[in-house]
C-alpha positions as CSV (number, residue, x, y, z in Angstrom):
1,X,92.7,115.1,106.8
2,X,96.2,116.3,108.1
3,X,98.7,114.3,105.9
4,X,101.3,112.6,108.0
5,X,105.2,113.2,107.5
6,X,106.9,110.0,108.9
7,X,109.9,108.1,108.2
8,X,110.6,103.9,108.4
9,X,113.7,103.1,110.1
10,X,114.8,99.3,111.8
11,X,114.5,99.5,115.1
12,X,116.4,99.1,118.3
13,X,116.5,98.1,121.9
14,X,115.9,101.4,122.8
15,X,112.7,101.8,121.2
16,X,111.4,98.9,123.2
17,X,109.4,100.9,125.5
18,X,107.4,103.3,123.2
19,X,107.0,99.7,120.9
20,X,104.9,98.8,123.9
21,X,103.2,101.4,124.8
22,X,102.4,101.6,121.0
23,X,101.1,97.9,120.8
24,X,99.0,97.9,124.0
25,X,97.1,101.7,122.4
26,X,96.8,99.4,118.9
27,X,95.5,96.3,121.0
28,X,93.2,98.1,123.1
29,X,91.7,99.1,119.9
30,X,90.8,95.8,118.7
31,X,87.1,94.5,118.7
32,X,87.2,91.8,121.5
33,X,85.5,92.2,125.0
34,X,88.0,93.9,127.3
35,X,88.7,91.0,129.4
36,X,90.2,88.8,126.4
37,X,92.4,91.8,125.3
38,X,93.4,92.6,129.1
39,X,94.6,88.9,129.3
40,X,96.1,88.2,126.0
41,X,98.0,91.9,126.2
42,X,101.2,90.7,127.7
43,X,101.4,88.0,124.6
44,X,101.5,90.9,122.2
45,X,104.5,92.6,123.7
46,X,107.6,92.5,122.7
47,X,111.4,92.5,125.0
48,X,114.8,92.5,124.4
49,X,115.5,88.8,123.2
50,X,113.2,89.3,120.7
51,X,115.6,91.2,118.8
52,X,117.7,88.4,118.7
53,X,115.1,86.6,116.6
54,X,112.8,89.1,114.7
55,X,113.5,91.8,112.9
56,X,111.2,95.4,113.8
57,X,111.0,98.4,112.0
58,X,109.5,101.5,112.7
59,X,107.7,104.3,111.3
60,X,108.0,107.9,113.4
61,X,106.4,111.1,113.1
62,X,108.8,114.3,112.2
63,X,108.7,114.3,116.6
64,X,110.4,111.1,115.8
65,X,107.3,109.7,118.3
66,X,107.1,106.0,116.9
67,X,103.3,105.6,115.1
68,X,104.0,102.1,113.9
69,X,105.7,98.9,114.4
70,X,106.5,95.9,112.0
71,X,108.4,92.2,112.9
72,X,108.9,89.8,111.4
73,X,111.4,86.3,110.7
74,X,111.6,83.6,108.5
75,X,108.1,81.7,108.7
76,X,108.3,77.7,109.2
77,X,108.2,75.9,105.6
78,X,105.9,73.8,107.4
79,X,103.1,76.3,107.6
80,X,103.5,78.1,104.4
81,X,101.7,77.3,101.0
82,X,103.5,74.6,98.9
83,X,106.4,74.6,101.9
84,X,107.7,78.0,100.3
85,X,110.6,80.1,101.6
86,X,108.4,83.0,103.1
87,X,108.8,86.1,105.5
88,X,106.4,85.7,108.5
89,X,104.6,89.0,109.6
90,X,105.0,88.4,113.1
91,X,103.1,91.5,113.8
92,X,101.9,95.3,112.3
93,X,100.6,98.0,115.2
94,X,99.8,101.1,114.0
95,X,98.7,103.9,116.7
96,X,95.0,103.9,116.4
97,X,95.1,108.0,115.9
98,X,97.5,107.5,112.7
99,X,95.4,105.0,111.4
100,X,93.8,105.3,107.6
101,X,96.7,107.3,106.7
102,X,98.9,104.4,104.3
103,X,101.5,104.0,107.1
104,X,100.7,100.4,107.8
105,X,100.4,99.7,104.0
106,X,103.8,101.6,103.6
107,X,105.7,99.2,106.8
108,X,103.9,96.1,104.7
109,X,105.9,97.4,101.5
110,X,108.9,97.9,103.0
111,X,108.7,94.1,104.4
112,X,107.7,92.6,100.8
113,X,111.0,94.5,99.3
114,X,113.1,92.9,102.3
115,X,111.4,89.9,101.6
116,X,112.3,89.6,97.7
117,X,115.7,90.9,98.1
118,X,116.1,88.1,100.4
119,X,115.2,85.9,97.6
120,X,112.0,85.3,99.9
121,X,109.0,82.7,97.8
122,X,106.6,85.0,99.4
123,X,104.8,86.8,103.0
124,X,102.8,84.9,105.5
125,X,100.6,86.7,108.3
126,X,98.7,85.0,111.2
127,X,96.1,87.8,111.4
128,X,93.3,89.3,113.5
129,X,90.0,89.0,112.5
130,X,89.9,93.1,112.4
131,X,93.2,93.4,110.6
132,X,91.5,90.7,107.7
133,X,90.5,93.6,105.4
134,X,93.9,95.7,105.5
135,X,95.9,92.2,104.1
136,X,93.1,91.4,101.7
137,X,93.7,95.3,100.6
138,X,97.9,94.6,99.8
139,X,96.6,91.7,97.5
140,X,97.2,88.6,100.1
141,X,95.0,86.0,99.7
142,X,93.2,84.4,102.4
143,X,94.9,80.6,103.1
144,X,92.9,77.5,103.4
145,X,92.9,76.1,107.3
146,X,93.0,72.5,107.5
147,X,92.5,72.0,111.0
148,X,90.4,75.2,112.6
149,X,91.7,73.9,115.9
150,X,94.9,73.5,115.6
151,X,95.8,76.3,112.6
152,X,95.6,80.1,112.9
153,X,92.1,81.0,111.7
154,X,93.0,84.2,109.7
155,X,96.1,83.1,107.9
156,X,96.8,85.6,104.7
157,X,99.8,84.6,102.0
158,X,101.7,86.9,99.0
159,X,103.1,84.8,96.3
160,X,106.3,86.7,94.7
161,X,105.9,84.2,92.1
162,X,104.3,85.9,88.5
């Protein structure tokens, strides 16, 4: 397999549009029936307020074309393990052709150094069932659901604690 030479950088306003178009291939991808990911698509996007709120970087190619998307903001104590101070992963896309190539593990690094320099207690992800595997692979462990009807189903947490 071709290796992939890419670069993380935040991103900007600018880069909304191929964001986008990068989350509706990565959604598109996803193992639902096509109706459910044709009405949930618009949910997944992102526009300009939300850079007011979350923070996005991006990964690029050496076309600076961008392969991968990460946001995130400071999760609600109320929803993390023990109340801790924690990153939320709002959300990780990766182009579906530039999959299995470590760029999503290398955007989920980059977040958990943000995260500790920020003095963060550790990261919280509301996941999709087919994204369930690549957090159990960056040692996140799988949190206990209290209420399946009201709480996320596929909730994963990183303790920075030793």
């Amino acid at each position: 397999m071709e290796k992939t030479v890419y670069s993380i950088r935040p991103a900007n306003k600018a880069d909304l549009a191929a964001i986008n178009r990068l989350i509706e291939s990565a959604v598109m991808s996803w193992k639902l029936p096509e109706r459910v990911i044709r009405l949930s698509l618009s949910s997944y996007r992102y526009d300009e307020l939300d850079f007011e709120h979350l923070d996005m970087i991006v990964a690029q190619d050496q076309h600076q074309k961008i392969i991968a998307v990460a946001a995130s903001e400071e999760a609600d104590s109320k929803e993390t393990p023990g109340a801790k101070k924690a990153l939320l992963l709002h959300g990780l896309y990766v182009d579906p052709t530039y999959q299995h190539r470590g760029i999503g593990r290398q955007l989920f690094e980059s977040l958990q150094v943000t995260a500790q320099a920020l003095h963060y207690d550790g990261i919280l992800v509301k996941a999709q069932q087919d994204a369930a595997g690549f957090f159990k692979a960056q040692d996140m462990e799988k949190c206990q659901v209290d209420n399946p009807a009201r709480d996320y189903a596929n909730r994963f947490w990183k303790s920075f604690s030793k």
